[in-house]
C-alpha positions as CSV (number, residue, x, y, z in Angstrom):
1,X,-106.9,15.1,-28.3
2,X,-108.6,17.6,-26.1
3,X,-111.8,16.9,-23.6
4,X,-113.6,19.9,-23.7
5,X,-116.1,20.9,-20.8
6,X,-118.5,23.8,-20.6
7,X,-118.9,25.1,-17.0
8,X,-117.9,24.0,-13.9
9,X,-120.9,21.2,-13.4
10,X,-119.0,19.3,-16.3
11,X,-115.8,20.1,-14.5
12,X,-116.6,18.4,-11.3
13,X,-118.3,15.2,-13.1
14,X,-114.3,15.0,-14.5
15,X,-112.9,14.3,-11.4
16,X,-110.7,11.1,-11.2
17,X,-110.3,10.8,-15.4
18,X,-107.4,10.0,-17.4
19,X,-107.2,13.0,-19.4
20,X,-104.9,11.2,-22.0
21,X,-101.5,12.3,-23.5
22,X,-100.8,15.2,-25.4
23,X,-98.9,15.7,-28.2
24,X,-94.9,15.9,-28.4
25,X,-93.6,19.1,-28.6
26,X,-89.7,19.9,-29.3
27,X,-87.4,21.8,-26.6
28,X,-84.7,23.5,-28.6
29,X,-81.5,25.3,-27.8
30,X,-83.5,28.0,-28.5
31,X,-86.3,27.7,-25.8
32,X,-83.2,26.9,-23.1
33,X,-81.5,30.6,-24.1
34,X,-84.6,32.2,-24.1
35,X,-85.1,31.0,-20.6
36,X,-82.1,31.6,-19.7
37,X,-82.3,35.2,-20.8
38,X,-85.8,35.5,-18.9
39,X,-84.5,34.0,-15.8
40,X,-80.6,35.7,-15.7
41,X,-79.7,31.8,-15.4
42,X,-77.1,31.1,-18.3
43,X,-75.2,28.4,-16.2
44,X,-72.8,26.5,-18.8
45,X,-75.2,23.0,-18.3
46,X,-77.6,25.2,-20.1
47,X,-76.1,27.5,-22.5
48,X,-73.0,25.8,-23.9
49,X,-73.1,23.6,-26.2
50,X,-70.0,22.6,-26.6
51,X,-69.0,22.5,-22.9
52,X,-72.0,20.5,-21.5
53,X,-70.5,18.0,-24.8
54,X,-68.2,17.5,-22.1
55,X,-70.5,17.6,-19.1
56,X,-72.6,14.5,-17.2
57,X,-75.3,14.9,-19.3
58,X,-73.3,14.6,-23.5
59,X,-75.5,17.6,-24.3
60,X,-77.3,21.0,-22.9
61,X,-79.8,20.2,-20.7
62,X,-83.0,22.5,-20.2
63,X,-83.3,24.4,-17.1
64,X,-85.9,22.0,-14.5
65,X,-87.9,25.3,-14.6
66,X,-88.5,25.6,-17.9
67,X,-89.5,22.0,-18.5
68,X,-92.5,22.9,-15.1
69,X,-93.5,26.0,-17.2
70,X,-94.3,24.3,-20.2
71,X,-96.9,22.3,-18.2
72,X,-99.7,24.7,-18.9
73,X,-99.4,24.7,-22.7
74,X,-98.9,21.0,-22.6
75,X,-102.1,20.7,-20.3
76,X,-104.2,22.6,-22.7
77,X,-103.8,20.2,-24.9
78,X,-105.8,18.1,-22.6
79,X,-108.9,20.0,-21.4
80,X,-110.3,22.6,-22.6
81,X,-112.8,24.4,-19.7
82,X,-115.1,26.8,-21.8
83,X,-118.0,28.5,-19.6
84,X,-115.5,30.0,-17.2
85,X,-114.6,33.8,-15.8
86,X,-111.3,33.5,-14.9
87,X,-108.5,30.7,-15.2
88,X,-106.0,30.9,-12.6
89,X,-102.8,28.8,-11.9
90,X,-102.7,28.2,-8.0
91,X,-99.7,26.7,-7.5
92,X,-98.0,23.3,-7.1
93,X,-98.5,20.7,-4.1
94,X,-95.3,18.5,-5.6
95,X,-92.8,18.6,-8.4
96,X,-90.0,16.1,-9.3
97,X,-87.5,16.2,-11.6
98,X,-86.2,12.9,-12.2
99,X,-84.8,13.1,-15.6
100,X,-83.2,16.0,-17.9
101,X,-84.5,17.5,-20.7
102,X,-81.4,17.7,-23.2
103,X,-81.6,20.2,-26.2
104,X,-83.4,19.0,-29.2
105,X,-85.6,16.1,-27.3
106,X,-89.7,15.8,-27.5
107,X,-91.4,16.1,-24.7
108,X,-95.6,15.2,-23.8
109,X,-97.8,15.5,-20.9
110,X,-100.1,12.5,-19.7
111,X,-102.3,13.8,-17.0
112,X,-105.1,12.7,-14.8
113,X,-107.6,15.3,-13.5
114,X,-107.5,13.4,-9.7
115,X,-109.5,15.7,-7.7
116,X,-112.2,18.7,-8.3
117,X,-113.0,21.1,-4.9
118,X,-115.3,23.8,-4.5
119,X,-113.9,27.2,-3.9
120,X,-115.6,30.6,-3.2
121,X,-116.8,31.5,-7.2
122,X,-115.8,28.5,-8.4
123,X,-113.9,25.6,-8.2
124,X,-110.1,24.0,-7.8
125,X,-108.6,21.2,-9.5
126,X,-105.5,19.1,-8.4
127,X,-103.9,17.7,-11.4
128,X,-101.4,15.0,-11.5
129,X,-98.8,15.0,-14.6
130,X,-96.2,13.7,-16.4
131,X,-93.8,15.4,-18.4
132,X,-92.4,12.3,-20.9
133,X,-89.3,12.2,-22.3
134,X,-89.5,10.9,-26.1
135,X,-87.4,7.9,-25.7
136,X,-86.5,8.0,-22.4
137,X,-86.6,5.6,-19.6
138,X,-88.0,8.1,-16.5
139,X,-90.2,11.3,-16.8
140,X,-88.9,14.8,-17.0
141,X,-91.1,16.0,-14.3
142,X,-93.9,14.6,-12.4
143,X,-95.8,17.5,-10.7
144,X,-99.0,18.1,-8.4
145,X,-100.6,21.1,-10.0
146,X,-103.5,23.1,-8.7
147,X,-105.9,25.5,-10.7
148,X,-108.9,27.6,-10.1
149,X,-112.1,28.1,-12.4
150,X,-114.0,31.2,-11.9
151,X,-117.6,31.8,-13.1
């Protein structure tokens, strides 16, 4: 379920909460060619099926990168910041990948909005995440993010 906040006051008061855990979404063989097409990355981990079978993982594994770009659509899951100009994506202070992402699993994000700064126009948020794995026994990606709010 999403927190929704209008403006940046409501923002700031957020700082240090458990934003929860979103809901499971499904990475598909599909998602991991797409990507691959996008990226000009078709190693065989990734696109063959039948050879990563073989490979140290039992199955195609999606690309690290593509499991840290699904972090924004799993984040909006979480908070919702109405009242804004402008939502920017600043970068990352940390990201680890300590677990693959095989073809056909569920992933979720559980997040914690640790830390809310003010910035020329507006303000910057450092978000620490978790990318789940359904079933698994270590995350998919735990990563530092940082965004900007404009008014």
């Amino acid at each position: 379920m999403s927190i929704t906040v209008n403006g940046l006051d409501e923002l700031t008061k957020l700082a240090g909460a458990d934003l929860g855990t979103g809901e499971w979404i499904e990475v598909t063989q599909d998602h991991i060619d797409t990507f691959a097409d996008a990226t000009d990355d078709h190693q065989w981990i990734h696109t063959d099926p039948e050879r990563a079978a073989q490979g140290p993982f039992g199955a195609p594994i999606a690309h690290g990168y593509l499991t840290l770009s699904l972090f924004i659509p799993l984040f909006t899951q979480l908070l919702d910041v109405r009242g804004v100009t402008t939502k920017v994506n600043y970068g990352l202070d940390k990201v680890r990948f300590p677990a693959p992402v095989k073809a056909g699993s569920r992933i979720r994000l559980a997040a914690r909005l640790t830390s809310v700064e003010d910035v020329p126009g507006g303000v910057q948020i450092t978000v620490d995440g978790t990318i789940e794995v359904d079933g698994g026994t270590k995350p998919a990606a735990v990563v530092r993010s940082l965004s900007r709010f404009y008014v």
